[in-house]
C-alpha positions in Angstrom: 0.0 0.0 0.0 2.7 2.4 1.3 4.9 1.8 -2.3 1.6 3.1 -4.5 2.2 6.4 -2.8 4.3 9.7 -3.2 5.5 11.5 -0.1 4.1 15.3 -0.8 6.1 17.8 -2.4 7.1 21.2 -1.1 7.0 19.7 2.7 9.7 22.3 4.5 12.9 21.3 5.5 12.3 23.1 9.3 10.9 21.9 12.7 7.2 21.7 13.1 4.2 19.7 13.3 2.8 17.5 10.7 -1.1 16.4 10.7 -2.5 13.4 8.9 -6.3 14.2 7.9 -9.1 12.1 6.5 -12.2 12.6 5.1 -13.9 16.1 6.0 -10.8 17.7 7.3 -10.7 15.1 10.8 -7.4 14.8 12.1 -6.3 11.3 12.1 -3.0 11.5 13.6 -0.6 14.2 14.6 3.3 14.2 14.7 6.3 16.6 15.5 9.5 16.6 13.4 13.1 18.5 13.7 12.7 18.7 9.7 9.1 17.7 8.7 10.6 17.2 5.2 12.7 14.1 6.5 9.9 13.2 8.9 7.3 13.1 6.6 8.7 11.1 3.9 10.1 8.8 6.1 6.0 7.7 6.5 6.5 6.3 2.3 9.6 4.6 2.1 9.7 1.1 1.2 9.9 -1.5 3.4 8.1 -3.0 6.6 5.6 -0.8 7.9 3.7 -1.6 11.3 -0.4 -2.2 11.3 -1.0 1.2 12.3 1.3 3.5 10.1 -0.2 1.0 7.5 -4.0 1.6 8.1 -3.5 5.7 8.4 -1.6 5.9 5.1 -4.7 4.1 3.9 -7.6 6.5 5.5 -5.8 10.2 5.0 -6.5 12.2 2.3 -3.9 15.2 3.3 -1.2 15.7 5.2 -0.9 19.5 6.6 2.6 20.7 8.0 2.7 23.7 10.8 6.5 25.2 11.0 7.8 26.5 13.9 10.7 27.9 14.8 12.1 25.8 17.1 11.8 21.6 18.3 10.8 22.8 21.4 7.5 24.7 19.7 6.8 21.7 17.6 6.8 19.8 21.5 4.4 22.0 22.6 2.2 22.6 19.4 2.3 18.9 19.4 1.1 18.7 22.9 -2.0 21.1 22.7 -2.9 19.5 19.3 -3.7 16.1 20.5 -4.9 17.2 23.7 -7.3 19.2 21.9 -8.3 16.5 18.8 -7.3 13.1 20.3 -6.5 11.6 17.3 -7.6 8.3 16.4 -4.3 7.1 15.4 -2.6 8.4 18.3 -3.5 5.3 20.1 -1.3 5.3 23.2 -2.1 8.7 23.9 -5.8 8.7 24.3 -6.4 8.0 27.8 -4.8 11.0 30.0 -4.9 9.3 33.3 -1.8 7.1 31.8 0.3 10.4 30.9 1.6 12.6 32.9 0.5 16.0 34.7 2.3 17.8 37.3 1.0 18.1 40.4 1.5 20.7 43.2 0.6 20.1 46.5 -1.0 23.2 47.6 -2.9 21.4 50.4 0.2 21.3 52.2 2.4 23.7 54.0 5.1 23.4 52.3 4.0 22.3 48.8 6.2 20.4 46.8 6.3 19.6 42.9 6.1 16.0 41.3 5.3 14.2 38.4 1.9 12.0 38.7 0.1 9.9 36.5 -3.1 9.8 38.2 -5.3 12.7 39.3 -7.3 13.0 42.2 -9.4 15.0 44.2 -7.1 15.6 47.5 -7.0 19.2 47.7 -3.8 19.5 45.5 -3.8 21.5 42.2 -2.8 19.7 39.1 -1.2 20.6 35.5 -1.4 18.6 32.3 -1.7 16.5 30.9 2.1 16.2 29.5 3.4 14.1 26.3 6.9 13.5 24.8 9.0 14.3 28.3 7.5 17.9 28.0 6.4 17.3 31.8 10.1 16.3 33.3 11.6 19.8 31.0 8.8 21.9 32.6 9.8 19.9 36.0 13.5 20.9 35.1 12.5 24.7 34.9 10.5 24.8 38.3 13.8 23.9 40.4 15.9 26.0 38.5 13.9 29.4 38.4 11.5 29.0 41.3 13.5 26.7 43.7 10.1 24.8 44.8 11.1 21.2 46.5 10.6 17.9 45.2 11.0 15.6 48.2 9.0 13.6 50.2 10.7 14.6 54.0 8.3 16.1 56.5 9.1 19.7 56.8 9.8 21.1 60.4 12.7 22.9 60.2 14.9 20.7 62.2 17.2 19.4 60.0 21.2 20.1 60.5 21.8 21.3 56.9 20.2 21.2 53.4 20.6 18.5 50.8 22.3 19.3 47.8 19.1 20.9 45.7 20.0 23.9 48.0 23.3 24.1 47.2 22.2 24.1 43.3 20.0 26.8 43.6 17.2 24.3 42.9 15.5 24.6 46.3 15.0 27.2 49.0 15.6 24.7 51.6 12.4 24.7 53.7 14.0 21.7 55.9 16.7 23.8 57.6 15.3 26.6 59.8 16.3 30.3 58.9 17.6 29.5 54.8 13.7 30.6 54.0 10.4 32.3 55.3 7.0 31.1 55.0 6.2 34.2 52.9 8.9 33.5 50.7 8.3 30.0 50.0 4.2 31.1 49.7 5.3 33.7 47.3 7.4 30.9 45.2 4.3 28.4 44.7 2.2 31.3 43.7 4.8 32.0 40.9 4.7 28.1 40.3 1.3 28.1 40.1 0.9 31.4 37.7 3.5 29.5 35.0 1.8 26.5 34.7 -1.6 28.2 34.3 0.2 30.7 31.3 -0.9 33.8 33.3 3.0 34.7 32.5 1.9 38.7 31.9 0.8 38.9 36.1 4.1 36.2 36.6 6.7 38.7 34.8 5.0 41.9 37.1 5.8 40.2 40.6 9.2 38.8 39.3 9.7 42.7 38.1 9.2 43.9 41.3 11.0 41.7 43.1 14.0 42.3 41.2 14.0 45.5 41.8 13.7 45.3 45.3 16.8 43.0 45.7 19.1 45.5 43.8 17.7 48.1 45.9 19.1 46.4 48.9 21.9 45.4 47.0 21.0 42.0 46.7 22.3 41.2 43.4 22.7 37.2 43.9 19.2 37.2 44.4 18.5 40.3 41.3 20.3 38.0 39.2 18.1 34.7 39.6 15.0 37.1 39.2 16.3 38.2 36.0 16.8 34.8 34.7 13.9 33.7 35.7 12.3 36.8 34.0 14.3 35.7 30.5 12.8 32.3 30.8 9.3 33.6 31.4 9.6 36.1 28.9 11.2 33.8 26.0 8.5 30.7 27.5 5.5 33.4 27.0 6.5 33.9 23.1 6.4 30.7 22.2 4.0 29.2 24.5 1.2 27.1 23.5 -2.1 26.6 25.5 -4.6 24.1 26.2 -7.0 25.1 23.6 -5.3 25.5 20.5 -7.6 28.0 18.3 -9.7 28.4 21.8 -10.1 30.3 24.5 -7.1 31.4 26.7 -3.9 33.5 25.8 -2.0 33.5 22.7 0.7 30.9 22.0 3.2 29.4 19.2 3.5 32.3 16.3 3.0 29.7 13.3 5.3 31.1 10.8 3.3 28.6 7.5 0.5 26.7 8.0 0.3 24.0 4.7 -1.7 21.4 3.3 -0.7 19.1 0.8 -2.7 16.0 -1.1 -1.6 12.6 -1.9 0.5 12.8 -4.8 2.5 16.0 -4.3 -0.2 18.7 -4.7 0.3 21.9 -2.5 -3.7 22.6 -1.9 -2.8 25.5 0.3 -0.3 28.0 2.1 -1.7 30.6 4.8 0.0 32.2 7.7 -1.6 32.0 11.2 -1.1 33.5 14.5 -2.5 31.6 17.0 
């Protein structure tokens, strides 16, 4: 089946998302691609093909390619896409409680960040849900820019010294009395909290301030991880895509070509799009 067919021509050489389509414009399946060229043709090569790649080359009748700039956009476009569509032939993706969200536990005193893959209602706030490791890089982030904890330990302040997430910046060691306030720690979830839900505008204002106020009392250890915490923000906010893709919520990915092709090489159309 897969030999009868011609990958599409003028696919772009660039990072991006690719979308298999059937009948009446339904997505069937939906793939990312550090060159969508490559990635796209790789779908009509001869040779083996499993059940599945089989039975969508069968059912699509276009294939339409959304460039972004960068792998980490196509991760995210990717993301929103099939949370939004569930495609049919993105079989081990279609039940959410089996991929991952993160979860903070804002029910405690200390909340903490983790990856789960089961949500439930305990009081805790929970984000997602996550495909291709986009959870453990947004997990990465966190600890570096807002120094929430990961661990399990009970929290009282009596511990001799910090572990070694302290000592990395990744923490604000909660465990060992005086390293951190309440406030402080409150005011880190809340940031946390503001990322994951894309409300980076009211984020960026706090982190503002609060830069300010360290160089004012010539802090500058602590100025400097608000400003890189502001550049991460900042560069997150202009590529950032939402939960509802074409939906309601803030602006994300700046598509730079959205294009549909036909079986057989045909270019049906070219459009730019803003999302």
């Amino acid at each position: 089946m897969t030999s009868e067919r011609r990958p599409p021509e003028s696919i772009p050489d660039s990072p991006g998302v690719y979308l298999f389509k059937g009948k009446k414009g339904r997505i069937l399946y939906v793939g990312k691609a550090t060159s969508l060229k490559k990635r796209v043709a790789s779908y009509f090569a001869k040779g083996p093909e499993s059940a599945k790649t089989e039975a969508l080359l069968g059912a699509y009748s276009e294939i339409e390619t959304i460039v972004t700039n960068t792998e980490l956009e196509a991760l995210l476009l990717e993301n929103a896409l099939i949370k939004k569509h569930r495609p049919r032939y993105n079989v081990c993706l279609r039940d959410d409680k089996t991929y991952p969200y993160i979860k903070i536990t804002t029910g405690e005193a200390w909340p903490r960040a983790l990856i789960t893959r089961r949500v439930e209602d305990d009081g805790h706030s929970y984000f997602g849900p996550f495909w291709g490791g986009l959870a453990r890089r947004i997990m990465r982030m966190l600890t570096r820019h807002f120094q929430i904890r990961t661990c399990t330990i009970e929290i009282d302040g009596r511990l001799p010294r910090p572990c070694l997430y302290y000592d990395l910046h990744a923490c604000l060691g909660p465990c060992v009395a005086g390293l951190t306030t309440r406030e402080a720690y409150a005011e880190a979830v809340a940031d946390v909290v503001l990322f994951l839900q894309g409300r980076n505008r009211e984020l960026l204002h706090r982190l503002e301030t609060r830069m300010q106020a360290a160089s004012n009392e010539e802090n500058y250890e602590m100025a400097a991880a608000y400003r890189d915490a502001i550049r991460t923000v900042r560069d997150v906010s202009e590529r950032q895509v939402v939960q509802s893709v074409r939906g309601p919520g803030p602006a994300g990915v700046l598509l730079r070509k959205v294009s549909s092709h036909r079986p057989g090489g045909l270019l049906r159309r070219v459009s730019a799009a803003v999302l």
